[in-house]
Structures are given as structure tokens and as C-alpha cells.
C-alpha positions in Angstrom: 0.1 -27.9 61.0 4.1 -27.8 60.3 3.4 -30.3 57.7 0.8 -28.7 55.9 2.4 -25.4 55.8 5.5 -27.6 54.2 3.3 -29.0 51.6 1.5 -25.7 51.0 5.3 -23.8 50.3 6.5 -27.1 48.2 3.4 -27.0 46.0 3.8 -23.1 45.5 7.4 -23.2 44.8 6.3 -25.2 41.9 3.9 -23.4 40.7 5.9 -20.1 40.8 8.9 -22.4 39.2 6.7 -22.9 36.1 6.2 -19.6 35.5 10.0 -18.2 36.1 12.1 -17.3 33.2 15.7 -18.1 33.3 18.0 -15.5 33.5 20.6 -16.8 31.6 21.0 -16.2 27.7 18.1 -18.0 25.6 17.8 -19.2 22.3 15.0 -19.5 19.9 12.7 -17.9 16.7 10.1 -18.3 14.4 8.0 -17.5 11.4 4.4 -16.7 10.5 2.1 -15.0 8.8 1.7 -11.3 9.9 -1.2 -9.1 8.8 -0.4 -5.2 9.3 -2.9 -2.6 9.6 -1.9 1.5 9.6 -4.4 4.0 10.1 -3.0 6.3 7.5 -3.2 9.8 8.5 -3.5 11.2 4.9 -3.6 9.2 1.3 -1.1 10.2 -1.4 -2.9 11.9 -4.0 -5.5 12.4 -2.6 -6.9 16.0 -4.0 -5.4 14.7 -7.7 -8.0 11.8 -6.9 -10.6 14.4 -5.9 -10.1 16.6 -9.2 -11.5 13.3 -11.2 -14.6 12.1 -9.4 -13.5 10.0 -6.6 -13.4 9.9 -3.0 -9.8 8.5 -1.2 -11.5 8.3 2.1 -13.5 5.1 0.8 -10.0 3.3 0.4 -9.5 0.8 3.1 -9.2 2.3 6.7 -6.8 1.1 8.1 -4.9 -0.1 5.4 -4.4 -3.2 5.5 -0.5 -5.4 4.4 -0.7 -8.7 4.0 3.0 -10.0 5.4 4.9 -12.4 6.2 7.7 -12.3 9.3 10.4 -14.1 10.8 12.8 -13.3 13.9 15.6 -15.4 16.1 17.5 -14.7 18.9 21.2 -13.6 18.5 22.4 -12.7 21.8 21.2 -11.7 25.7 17.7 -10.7 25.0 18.2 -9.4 21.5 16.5 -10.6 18.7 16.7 -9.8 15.2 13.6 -10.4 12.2 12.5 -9.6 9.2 9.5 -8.6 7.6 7.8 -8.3 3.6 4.3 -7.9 2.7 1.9 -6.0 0.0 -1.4 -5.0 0.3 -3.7 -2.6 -1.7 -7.4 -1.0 -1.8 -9.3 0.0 -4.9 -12.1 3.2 -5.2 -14.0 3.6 -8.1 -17.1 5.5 -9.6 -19.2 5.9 -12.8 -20.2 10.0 -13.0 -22.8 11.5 -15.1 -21.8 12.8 -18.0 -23.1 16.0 -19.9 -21.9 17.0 -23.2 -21.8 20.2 -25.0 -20.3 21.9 -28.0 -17.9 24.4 -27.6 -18.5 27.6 -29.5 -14.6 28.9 -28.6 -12.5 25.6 -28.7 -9.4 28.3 -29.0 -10.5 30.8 -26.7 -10.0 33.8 -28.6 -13.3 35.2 -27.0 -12.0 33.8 -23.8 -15.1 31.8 -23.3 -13.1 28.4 -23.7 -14.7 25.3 -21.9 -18.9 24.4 -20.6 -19.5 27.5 -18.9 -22.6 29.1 -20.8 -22.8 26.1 -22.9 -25.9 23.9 -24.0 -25.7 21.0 -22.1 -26.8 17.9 -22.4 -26.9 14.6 -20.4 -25.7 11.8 -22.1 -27.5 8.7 -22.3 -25.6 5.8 -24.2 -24.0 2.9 -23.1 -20.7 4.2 -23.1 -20.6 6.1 -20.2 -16.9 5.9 -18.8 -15.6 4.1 -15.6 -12.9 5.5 -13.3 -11.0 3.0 -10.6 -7.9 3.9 -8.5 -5.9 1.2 -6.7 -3.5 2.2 -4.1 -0.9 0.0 -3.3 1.7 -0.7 -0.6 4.8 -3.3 -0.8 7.1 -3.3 2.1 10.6 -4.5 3.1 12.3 -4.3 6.3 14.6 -5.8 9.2 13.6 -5.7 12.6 15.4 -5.3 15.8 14.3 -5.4 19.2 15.3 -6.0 23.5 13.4 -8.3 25.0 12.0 -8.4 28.7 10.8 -11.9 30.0 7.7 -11.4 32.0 6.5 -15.1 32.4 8.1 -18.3 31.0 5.3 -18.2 27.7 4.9 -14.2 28.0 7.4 -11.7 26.7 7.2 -8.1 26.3 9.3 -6.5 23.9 10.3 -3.3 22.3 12.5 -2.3 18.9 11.9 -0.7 15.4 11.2 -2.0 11.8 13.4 -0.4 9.5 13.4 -0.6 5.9 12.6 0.3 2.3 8.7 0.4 1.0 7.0 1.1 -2.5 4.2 3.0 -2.7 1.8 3.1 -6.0 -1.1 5.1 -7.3 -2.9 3.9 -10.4 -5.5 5.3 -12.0 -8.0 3.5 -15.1 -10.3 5.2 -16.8 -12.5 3.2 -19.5 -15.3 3.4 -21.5 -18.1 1.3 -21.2 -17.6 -1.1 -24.7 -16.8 -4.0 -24.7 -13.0 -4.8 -24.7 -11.6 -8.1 -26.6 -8.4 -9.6 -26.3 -7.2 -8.0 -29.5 -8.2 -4.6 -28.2 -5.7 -4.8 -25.1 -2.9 -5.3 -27.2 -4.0 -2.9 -30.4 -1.6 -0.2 -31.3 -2.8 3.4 -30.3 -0.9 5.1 -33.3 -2.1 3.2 -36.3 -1.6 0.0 -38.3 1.7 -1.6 -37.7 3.4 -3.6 -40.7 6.3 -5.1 -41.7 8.3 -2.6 -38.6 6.4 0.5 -39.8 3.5 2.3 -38.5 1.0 3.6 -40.8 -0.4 6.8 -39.0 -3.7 8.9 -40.7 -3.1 12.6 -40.9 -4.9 15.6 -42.2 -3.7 17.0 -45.3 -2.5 20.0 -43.2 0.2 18.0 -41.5 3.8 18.3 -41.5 6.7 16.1 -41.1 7.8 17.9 -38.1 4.3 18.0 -36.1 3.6 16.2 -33.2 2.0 12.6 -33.6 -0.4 11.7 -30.9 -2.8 8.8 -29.9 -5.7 7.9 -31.8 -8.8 7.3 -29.9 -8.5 4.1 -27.3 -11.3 2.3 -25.5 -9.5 2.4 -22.0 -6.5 4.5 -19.9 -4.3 3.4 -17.3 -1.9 5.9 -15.3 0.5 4.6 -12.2 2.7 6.8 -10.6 4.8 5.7 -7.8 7.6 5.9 -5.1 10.3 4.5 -3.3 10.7 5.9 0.6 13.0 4.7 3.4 10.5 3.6 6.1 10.4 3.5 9.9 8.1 2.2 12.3 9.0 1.7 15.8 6.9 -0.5 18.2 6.3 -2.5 21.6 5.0 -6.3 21.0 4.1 -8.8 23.6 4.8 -12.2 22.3 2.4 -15.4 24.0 3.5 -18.9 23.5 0.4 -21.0 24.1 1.9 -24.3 22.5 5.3 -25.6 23.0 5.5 -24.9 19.0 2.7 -22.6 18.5 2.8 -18.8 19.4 1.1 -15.1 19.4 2.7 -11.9 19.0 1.3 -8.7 18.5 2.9 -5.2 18.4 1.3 -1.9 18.4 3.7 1.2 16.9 3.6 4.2 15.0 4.5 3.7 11.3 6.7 7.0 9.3 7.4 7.0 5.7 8.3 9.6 3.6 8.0 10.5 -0.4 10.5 13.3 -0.6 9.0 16.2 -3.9 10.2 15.3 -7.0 10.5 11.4 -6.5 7.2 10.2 -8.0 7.5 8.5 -11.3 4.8 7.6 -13.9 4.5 4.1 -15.4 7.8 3.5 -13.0 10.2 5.5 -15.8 9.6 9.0 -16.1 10.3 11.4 -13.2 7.8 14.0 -11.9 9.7 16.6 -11.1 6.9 18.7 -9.9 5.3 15.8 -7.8 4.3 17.1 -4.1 5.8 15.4 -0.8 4.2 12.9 0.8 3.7 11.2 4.2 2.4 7.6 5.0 2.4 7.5 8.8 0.1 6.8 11.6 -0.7 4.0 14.4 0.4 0.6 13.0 -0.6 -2.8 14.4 0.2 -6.0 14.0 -0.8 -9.5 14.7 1.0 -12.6 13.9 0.6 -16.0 14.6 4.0 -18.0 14.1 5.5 -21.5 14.2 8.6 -21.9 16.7 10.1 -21.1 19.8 
């Protein structure tokens, strides 16, 4: 009986041995891809986006960053990382549209725009499109204490920490075909030997304003740079001896501060609105290493 208890004990020691983590420092790290997905609470722009004929709640939800991310061990049980990725959604619709002339184009009766208008629906083929892309490019270090649970399970908390790019475009086209010449023709008239030959009215002075000449398609970005933060708790599985699972679960916070939006990335908007991308974060990254 003596000896069987002895055996029993031995054989358990082992088995607990497998699964003990040293205490003593450890080294190690690895790299992999790393899809994020944030369950935005709100979408930037979203009543502009309303005001044209779409709908933001069909973007992607969550939205999802495609990522890659990397981390070592420096010393004890911290570990340091990195992490870059970019991800975007697109909405889009085709409205009805109903024309009308306008019987006070200068409102001097005050009866300016389609209210009380004829109207009617139009019918061609050149009925206009409208697509919005929202897009999200991130940056950022990571930082984080780990606690050994098993010898291949870790459970770990820390914060990403970085800088991330936010962009709103928005295309609106008509329905003609578009050639390659098109793309590239020059919205303000015939351009020759460095000079642009512009059509005017015989009304026109030197001084007036010059605008664009009719075009078959519009694109509009505006877009932001924001500190962001996002701390999490990750449990990290090595199922390989060089082939692993992490996945962390945190709460993403970034911040557009008013007046920081630009459009086409050079003019500022100084009247742009604040705006917040946060909300439950989660990622999921399979990784090569230790």
C-alpha cells in the first residue's frame, strides 16, 4: 500500500511540475497578426452623413482594424509591444431625385428653394451615387505586468498607448461613364502652354471669383489626428512550443479635440465639432514565438 501511495505522489509531482511556472525572471516574445474589433459608441460625422442621404449605422459594427503586433519581455514580468494596423468600412446609396425650377433663385420674395415648386422625378441615366468610407490607421506601444497562471497560460494586464488617424471621405458621382482622361481633366478650363483658358460671361470682371465648371464626380475627406488610449486584460495560450494565442479584451478612448479636422489633409476646419472614438475593444492574435 506504502508503495502505491509512493508511486501515486511521484507521478502527481510530475504532473503538477509540468504545469508550474518558474519564479524566477523569464525571457521571450513574439509577433503576429492581430485583428482588432471596437464597438464604436458613436461615428464621426455621423449627422453631416445623415444631412446627404446616408445611414452611418450600416458602417461595419464593430469596426474592424486589420493589425499587426509584436511584444518581448524586458524585465521581471514586464513586457513591452507594439502595435500598427488600418481598417475601414464604406456606406453608400443612390436617392431619388426630383427636379424643379426655381421661380426665386435670389429669394427676393423669400420663396428661395423646392418648397411650392413643380416637381418632377427624374428619370435618366444619370442619377447620382453617394459612398462614404470611414477609415481608421493606428499606431501605438504597449506595456503590460504579467501573472503566470500555468507554464503555457498567462494572464496579463497593461495599456496601448499611441497616436491614430481617423478619415471621413465622402464621393458623390454621377452616373456617366468616366474614362481615364476624365479623372485627370482640369475642372477650370483648357490648360495650354502654362495657361488656363477659362469661359466667362460678358458680364465678368477681372476681379470676380472663378469657380469650377461642371465635373462628372466629387470627392471630399476630412480627417484627424488624436492621441489614443486603450487599456486591456489579455490571457496569452501557448499551445505549440513556437506557436501561441493571445487575446485581450479593453476599452478603447480617442479623442478629436473641435477645430482639428482638416479637409483633403491641408485646410483646417476651424468650426469642426469634437469627437470621440471609444468603446469595448477586442483583440485576437495568433503569433510566432515564445
Amino acid at each position: 500500500m506504502k508503495h502505491i501511495i509512493s508511486i501515486l505522489f511521484f507521478k502527481f509531482s510530475i504532473l503538477f511540475a509540468q504545469f508550474s511556472y518558474p519564479a524566477e525572471d523569464f525571457l521571450g516574445g513574439g509577433i503576429g497578426y492581430s485583428p482588432m474589433y471596437i464597438k464604436l459608441r458613436e461615428i464621426p460625422g455621423s449627422q453631416a452623413l445623415t444631412n446627404v442621404g446616408l445611414d452611418p449605422t450600416q458602417f461595419n459594427d464593430p469596426f474592424v482594424i486589420h493589425g499587426g503586433e509584436g511584444f518581448a519581455h524586458i524585465t521581471g514580468r514586464w513586457r513591452i509591444g507594439s502595435y500598427a494596423g488600418l481598417g475601414g468600412s464604406s456606406i453608400s446609396t443612390k436617392p431619388i431625385i426630383k427636379t424643379y425650377v426655381d421661380d426665386d433663385p435670389l429669394n427676393t420674395s423669400g420663396t428661395k428653394g423646392w418648397n411650392g415648386e413643380t416637381l418632377d422625378e427624374y428619370t435618366g441615366v444619370y442619377d447620382p451615387s453617394i459612398v462614404a468610407k470611414l477609415s481608421f490607421l493606428l499606431g501605438a506601444a504597449t506595456v503590460e505586468y504579467v501573472m503566470p497562471i500555468l507554464q503555457d497560460l498567462e494572464l496579463s494586464s497593461g495599456a496601448l498607448l499611441g497616436l491614430g488617424h481617423v478619415g471621413l471621405s465622402l464621393e458623390q458621382q454621377s452616373g456617366e461613364n468616366i474614362g481615364w482622361g476624365d479623372a485627370f481633366s482640369n475642372v477650370y478650363g483648357e490648360f495650354i502652354e502654362g495657361s488656363v483658358y477659362y469661359a466667362v460671361d460678358t458680364g465678368f470682371e477681372p476681379n470676380d471669383p472663378i469657380t469650377p465648371l461642371p465635373v462628372p464626380g466629387l470627392l471630399r475627406e476630412v480627417g484627424a489626428t488624436f492621441f489614443n488610449f486603450q487599456p486591456y486584460i489579455a490571457v496569452k495560450f501557448q499551445f505549440l512550443e513556437r506557436l501561441g494565442l493571445r487575446i485581450s479584451v479593453g476599452y478603447n478612448k480617442g479623442t478629436v479635440r473641435q477645430g482639428a479636422w482638416k479637409l483633403n489633409g491641408r485646410t483646417q476646419i476651424t468650426d469642426s465639432p469634437q469627437a470621440a472614438l471609444e468603446g469595448v475593444s477586442f483583440r485576437m492574435m495568433g503569433y510566432i514565438g515564445l
